[in-house]
C-alpha positions as CSV (number, residue, x, y, z in Angstrom):
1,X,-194.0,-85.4,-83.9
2,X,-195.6,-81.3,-83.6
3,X,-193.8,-79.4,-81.4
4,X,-195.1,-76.3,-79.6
5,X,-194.6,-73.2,-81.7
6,X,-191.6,-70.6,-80.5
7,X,-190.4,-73.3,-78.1
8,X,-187.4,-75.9,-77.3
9,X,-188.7,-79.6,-78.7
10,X,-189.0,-81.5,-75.2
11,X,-186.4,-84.3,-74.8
12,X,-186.9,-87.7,-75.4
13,X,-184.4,-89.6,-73.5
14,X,-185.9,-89.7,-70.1
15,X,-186.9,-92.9,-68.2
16,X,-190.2,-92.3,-67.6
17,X,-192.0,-93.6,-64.4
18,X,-194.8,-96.1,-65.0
19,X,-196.3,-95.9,-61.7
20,X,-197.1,-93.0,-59.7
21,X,-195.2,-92.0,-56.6
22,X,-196.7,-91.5,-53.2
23,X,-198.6,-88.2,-52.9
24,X,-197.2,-84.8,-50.8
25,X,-198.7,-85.0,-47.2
26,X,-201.0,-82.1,-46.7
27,X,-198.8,-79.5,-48.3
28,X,-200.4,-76.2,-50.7
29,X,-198.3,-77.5,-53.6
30,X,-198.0,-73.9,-54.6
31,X,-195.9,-73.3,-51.6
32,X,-193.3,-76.2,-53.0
33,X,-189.7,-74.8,-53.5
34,X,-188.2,-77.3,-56.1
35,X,-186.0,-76.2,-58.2
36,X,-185.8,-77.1,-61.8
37,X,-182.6,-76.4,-63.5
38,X,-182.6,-76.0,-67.1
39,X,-180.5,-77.4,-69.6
40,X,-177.1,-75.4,-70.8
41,X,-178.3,-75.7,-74.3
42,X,-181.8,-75.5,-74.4
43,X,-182.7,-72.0,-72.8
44,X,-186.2,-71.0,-73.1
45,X,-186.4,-68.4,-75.0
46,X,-189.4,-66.3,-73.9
47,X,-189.4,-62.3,-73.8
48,X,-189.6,-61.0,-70.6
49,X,-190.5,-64.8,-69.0
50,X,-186.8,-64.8,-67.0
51,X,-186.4,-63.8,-63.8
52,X,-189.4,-64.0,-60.6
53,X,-192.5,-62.7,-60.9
54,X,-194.8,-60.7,-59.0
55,X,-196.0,-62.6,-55.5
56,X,-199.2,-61.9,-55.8
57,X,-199.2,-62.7,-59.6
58,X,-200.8,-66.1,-61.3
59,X,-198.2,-67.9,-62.5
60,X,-199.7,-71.7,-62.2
61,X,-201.3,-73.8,-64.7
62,X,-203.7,-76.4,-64.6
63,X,-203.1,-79.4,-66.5
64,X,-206.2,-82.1,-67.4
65,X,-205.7,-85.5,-69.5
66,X,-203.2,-86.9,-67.9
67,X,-203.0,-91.1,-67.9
68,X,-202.2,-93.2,-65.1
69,X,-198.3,-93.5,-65.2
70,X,-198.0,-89.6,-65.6
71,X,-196.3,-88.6,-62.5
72,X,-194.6,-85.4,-61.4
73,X,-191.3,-86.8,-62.8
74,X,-192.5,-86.9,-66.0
75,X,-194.0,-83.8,-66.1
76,X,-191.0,-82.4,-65.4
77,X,-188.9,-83.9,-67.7
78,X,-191.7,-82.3,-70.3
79,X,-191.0,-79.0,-69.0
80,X,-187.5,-79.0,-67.5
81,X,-185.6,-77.6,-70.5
82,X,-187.4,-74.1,-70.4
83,X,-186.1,-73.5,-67.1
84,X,-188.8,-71.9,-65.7
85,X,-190.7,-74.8,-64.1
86,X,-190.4,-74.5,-60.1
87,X,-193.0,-76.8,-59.1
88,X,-195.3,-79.8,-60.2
89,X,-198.1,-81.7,-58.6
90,X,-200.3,-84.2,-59.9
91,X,-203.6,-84.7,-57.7
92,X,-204.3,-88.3,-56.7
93,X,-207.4,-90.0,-55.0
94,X,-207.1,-89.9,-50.8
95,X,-208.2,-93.6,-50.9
96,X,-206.3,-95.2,-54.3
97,X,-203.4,-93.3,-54.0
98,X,-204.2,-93.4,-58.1
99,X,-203.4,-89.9,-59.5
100,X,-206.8,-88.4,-60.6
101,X,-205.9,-87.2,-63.9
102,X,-205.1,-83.6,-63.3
103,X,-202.4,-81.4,-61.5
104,X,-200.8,-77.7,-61.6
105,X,-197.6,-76.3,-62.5
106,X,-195.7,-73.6,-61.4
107,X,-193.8,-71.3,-63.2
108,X,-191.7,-68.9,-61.9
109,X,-193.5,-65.9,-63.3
110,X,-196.7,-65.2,-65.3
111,X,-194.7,-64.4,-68.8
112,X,-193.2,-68.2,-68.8
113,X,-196.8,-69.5,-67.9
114,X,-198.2,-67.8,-70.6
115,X,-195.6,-68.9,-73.4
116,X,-195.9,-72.1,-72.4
117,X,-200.0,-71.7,-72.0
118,X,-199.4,-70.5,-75.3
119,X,-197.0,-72.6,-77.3
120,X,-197.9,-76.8,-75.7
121,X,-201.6,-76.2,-74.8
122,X,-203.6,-78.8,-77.8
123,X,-199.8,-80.2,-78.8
124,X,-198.7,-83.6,-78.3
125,X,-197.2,-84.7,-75.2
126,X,-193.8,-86.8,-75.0
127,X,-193.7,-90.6,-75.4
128,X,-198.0,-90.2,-75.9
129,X,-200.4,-90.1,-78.1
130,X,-202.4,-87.3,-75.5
131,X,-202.3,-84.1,-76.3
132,X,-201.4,-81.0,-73.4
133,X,-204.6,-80.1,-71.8
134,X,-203.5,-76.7,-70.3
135,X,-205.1,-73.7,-68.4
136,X,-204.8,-71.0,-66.0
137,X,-205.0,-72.3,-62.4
138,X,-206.7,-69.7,-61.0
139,X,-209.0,-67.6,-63.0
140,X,-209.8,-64.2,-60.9
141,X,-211.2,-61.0,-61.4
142,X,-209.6,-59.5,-64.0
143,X,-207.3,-63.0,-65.1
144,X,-207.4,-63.5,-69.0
145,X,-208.6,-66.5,-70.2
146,X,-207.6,-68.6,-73.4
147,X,-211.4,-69.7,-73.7
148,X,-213.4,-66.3,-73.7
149,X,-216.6,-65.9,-74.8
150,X,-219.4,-69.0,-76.0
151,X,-218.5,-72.0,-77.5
152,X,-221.0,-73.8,-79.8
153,X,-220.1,-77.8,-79.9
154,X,-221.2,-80.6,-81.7
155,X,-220.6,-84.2,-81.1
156,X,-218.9,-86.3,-83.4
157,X,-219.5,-90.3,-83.7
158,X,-217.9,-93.3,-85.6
159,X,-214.7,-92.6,-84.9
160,X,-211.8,-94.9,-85.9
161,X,-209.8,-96.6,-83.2
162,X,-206.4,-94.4,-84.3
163,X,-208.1,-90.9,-84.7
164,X,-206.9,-88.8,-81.5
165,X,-207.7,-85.4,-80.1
166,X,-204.9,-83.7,-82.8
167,X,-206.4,-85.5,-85.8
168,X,-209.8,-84.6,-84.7
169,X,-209.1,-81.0,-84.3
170,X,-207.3,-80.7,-87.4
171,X,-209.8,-82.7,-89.5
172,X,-212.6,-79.5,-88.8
173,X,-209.8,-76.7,-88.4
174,X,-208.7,-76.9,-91.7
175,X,-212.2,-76.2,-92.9
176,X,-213.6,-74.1,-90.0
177,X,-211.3,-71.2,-89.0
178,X,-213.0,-71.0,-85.2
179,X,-211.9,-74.7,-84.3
180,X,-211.2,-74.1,-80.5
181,X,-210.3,-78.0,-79.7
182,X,-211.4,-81.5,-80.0
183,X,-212.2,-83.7,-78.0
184,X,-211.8,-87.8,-78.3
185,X,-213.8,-90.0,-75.2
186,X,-211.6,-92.5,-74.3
187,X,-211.8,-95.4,-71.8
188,X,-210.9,-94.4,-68.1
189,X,-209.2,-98.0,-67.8
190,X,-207.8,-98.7,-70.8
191,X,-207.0,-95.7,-72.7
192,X,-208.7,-97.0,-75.9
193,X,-210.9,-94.9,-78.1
194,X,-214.7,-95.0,-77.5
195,X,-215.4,-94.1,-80.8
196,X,-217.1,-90.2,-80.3
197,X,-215.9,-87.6,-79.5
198,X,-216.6,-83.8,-80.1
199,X,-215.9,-80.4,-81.4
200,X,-216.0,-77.0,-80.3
201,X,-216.4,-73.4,-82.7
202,X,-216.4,-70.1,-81.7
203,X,-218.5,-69.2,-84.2
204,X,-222.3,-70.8,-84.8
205,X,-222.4,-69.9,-88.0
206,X,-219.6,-72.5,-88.8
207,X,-220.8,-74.8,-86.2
208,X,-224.3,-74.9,-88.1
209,X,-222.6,-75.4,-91.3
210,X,-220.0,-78.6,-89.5
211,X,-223.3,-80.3,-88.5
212,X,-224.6,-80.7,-91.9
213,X,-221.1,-80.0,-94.3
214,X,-219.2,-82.6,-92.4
215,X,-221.7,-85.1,-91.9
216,X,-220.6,-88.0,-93.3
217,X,-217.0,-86.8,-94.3
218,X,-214.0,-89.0,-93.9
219,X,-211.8,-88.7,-90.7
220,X,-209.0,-91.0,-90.7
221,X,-210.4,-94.2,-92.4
222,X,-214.5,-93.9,-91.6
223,X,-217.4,-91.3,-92.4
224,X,-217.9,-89.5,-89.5
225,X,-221.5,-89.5,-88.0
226,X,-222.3,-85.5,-86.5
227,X,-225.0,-84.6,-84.2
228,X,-225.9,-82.0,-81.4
229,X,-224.3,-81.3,-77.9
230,X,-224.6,-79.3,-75.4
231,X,-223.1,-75.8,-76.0
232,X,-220.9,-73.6,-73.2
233,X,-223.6,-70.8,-73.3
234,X,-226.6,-73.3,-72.5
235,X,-225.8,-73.9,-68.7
236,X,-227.9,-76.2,-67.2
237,X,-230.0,-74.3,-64.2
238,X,-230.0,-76.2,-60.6
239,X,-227.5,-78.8,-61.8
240,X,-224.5,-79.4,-59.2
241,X,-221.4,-80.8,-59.4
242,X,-220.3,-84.1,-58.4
243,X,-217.8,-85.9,-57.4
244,X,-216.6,-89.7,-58.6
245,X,-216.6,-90.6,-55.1
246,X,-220.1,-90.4,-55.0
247,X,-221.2,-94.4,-54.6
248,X,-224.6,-93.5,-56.3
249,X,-222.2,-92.4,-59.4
250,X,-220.8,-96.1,-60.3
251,X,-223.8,-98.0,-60.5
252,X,-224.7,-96.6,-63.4
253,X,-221.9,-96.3,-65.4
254,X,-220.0,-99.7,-64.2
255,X,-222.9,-101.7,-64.8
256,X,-222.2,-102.9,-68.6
257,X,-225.2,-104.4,-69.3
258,X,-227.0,-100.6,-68.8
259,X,-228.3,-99.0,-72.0
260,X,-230.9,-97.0,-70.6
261,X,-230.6,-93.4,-70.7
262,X,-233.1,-91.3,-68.2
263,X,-234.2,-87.9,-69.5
264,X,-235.5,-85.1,-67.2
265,X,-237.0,-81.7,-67.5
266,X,-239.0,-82.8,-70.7
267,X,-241.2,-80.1,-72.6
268,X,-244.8,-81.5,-72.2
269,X,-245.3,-81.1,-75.6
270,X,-242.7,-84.1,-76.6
271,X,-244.2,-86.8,-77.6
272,X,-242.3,-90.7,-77.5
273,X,-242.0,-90.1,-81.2
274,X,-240.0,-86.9,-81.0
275,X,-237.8,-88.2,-78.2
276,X,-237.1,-91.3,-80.5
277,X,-236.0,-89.0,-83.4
278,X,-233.8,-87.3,-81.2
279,X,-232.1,-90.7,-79.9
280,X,-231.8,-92.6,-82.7
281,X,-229.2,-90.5,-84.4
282,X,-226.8,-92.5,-81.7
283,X,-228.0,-96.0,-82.9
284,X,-230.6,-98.6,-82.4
285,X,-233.1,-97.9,-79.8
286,X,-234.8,-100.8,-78.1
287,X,-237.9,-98.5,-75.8
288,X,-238.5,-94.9,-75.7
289,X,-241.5,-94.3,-72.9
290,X,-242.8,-91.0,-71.6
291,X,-245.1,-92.0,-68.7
292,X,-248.0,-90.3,-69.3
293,X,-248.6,-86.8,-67.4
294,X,-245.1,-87.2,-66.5
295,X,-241.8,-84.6,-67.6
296,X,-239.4,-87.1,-68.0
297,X,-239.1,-90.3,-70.0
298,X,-236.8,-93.3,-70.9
299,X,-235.0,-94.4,-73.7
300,X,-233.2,-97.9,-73.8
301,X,-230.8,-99.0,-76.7
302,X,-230.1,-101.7,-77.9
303,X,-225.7,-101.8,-77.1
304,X,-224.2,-99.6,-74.7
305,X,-221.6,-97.6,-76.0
306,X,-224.3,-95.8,-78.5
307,X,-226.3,-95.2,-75.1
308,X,-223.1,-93.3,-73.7
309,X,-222.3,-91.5,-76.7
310,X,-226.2,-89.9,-76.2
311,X,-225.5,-88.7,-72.9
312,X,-222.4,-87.4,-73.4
313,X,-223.9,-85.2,-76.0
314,X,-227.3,-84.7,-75.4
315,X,-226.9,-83.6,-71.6
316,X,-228.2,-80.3,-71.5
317,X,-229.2,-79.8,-75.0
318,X,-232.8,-78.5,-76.2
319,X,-235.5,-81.1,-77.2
320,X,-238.9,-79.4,-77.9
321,X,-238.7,-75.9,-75.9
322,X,-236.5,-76.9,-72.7
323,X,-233.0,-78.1,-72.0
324,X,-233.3,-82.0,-70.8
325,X,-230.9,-83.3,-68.0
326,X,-229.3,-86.9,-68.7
327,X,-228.5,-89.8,-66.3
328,X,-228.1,-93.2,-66.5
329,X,-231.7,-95.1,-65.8
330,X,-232.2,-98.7,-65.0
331,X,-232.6,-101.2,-67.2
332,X,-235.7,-103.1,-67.2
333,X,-234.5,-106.7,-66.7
334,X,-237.9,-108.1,-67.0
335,X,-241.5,-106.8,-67.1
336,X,-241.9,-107.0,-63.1
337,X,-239.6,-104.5,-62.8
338,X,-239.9,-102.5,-65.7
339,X,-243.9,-101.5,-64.9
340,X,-242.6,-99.4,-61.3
341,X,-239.8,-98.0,-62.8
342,X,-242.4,-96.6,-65.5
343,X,-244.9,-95.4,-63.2
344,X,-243.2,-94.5,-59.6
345,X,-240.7,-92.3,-60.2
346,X,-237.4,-92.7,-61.0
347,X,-233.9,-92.7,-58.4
348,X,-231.4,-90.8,-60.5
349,X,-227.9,-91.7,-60.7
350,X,-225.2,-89.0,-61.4
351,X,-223.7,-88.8,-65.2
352,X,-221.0,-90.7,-65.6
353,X,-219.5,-88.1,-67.8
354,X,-216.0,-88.9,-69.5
355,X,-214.3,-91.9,-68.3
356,X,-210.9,-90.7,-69.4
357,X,-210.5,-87.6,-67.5
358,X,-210.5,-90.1,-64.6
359,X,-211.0,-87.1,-62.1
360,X,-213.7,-85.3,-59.9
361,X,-213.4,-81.4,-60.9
362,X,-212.2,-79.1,-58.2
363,X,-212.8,-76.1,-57.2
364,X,-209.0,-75.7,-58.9
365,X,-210.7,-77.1,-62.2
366,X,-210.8,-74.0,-65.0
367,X,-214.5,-75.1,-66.2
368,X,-215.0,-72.2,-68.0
369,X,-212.5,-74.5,-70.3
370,X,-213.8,-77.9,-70.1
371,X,-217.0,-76.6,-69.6
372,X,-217.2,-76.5,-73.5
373,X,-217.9,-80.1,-73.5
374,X,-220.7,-81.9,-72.2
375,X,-220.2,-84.6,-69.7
376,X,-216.4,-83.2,-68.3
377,X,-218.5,-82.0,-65.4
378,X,-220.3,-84.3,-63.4
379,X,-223.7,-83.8,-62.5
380,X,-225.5,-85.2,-59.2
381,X,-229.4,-85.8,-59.6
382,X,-229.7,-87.6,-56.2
383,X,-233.5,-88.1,-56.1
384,X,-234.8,-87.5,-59.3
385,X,-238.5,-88.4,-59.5
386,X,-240.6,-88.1,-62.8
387,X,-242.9,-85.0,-62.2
């Protein structure tokens, strides 16, 4: 297994919990005075990352990706050998208990958060096949930031069942030098592979040439299909965030039998042609309607993993001259209620977005990371009406 450059290889003989314990009760987790002490042998050997920093100093880091059973024992047995790690929480639902996929560290200065920023952040973690998701917890004025600048991403379909986030990266970063990271969408329940996934460049030039050079190309033991997705420097204007607690945000996404895909903010001058070009890159497309007069439209496909794979990667891309908004639409189960769903509007539900983060974003959440890739946000369209 990879191990983080410049740093001790984690240790594998820890028992590692397979249920999550009971969250803190209403404490600031930065505030947490745990102790870690590090191993004799296995002193972290980062210069100047000994000793406490600053108080005023950010020495936290946020950590995303996380799966069920990863609780705050074994993130510290991941980072207890550099001796640096004071405290650790993972952030769990109020109502579940169930941890929501996402926590912080604490270091006990800057320097050590950096190296280990640095050295695990895209690596695999212990005992998983996940890789470490890691940012700066707070990003201020002035706070540096390993994601700088625009990211240009494209989305990535027929994946293989064994190709992960690592093996995705590395397929495009050993052609394109500006590889920033890869993403794989997995199941929120189960873990398992969706099949898509995507890619982010800092460069467009080589995310122009991906799109058409890779296309195709092997990864693992299929041809890889490429299309479009929503790039960093696109945000999508008036769009909020929401949360998974939302109940208008599970009916679409847990309703399996859903393959219809609503699309707002439509350029007038897209016709049901167009938008079907657009779609069927993602697979077999059962409708496509634009209600006449109307800025929105409706495409329905024919299975529904191909439906979410187009709205993770379409959200917020151009179609004609605008950027289009995605959420899940209702499927027509018969005529009777297919014609008012056509003609009266439309009662938007929020994107699902990806399934495996398994978290709401907080205000803690570094977006100007995730924000990369379409979909880790959530976006709430409470009352969207065709217009």
């Amino acid at each position: 297994m990879m191990q983080p450059n410049g740093a001790a290889p984690p240790t594998q003989h820890h028992q590692f919990h397979q249920s999550a314990p009971p969250p803190q009760q209403q404490q600031q987790w930065m505030m947490m005075q745990q102790q870690q002490a590090p191993m004799p042998h296995q002193q972290y050997a980062a210069g100047g990352a000994g000793g406490q920093g600053s108080p005023n100093e950010v020495r936290s880091l946020w950590i995303g990706d996380l799966q069920f059973w990863m609780d705050e024992n074994y993130l510290s047995s991941c980072f207890a050998h550099t001796g640096e790690l004071v405290a650790v929480k993972v952030i769990r639902n109020k109502l579940t208990q169930q941890s929501e996929g996402y926590g912080f560290l604490e270091f006990r200065s800057r320097a050590a958060a950096e190296q280990i920023l640095q050295s695990y952040n895209g690596t695999p973690m212990v005992n998983s096949e996940q890789n470490f998701r890691l940012n700066w917890a707070s990003m201020g004025a002035g706070e540096r930031s390993t994601d700088d600048g625009p990211a240009y991403t494209i989305f990535v379909g027929d994946l293989s069942a064994e190709v992960t986030d690592y093996i995705l990266q590395e397929t495009f970063k050993s052609v394109y030098t500006s590889v920033k990271g890869a993403k794989v969408v997995t199941d929120r329940t189960t873990g398992r592979s969706k099949g898509y996934g995507f890619v982010r460049f800092g460069d467009e030039s080589e995310q122009l040439r991906a799109m058409t050079e890779m296309n195709g190309v092997v990864c693992s033991s299929r041809p890889m299909r490429i299309g479009p997705a929503a790039d960093k420097k696109q945000p999508m204007a008036g769009v909020q965030k929401a949360s998974y607690q939302n109940p208008q945000g599970d009916q679409g996404e847990s309703d399996p039998n859903n393959t219809t895909i609503f699309v707002g903010g439509l350029d007038p001058n897209v016709s049901d042609d167009h938008l079907k070009q657009v779609f069927s890159q993602f697979g077999e497309l059962v409708h496509v309607k634009i209600p006449v007069g109307k800025r929105c439209g409706f495409v329905q496909f024919a299975n529904r993993r191909d439906a979410e794979a187009s709205l993770a990667a379409l959200n917020g891309t151009q179609i004609g001259g605008q950027n289009v908004r995605l959420s899940w639409g209702r499927s027509p189960s018969n005529k009777q209620s297919e014609q008012p769903q056509w003609n009266q509007g439309y009662q938007g539900y929020p994107q699902a977005g990806y399934e495996a983060y398994g978290y709401a974003p907080q205000p803690q959440d570094p977006n100007m990371y995730y924000g990369g890739y379409p979909g880790y946000t959530n976006y709430q369209q409470p009352q969207q009406v065709c217009s």
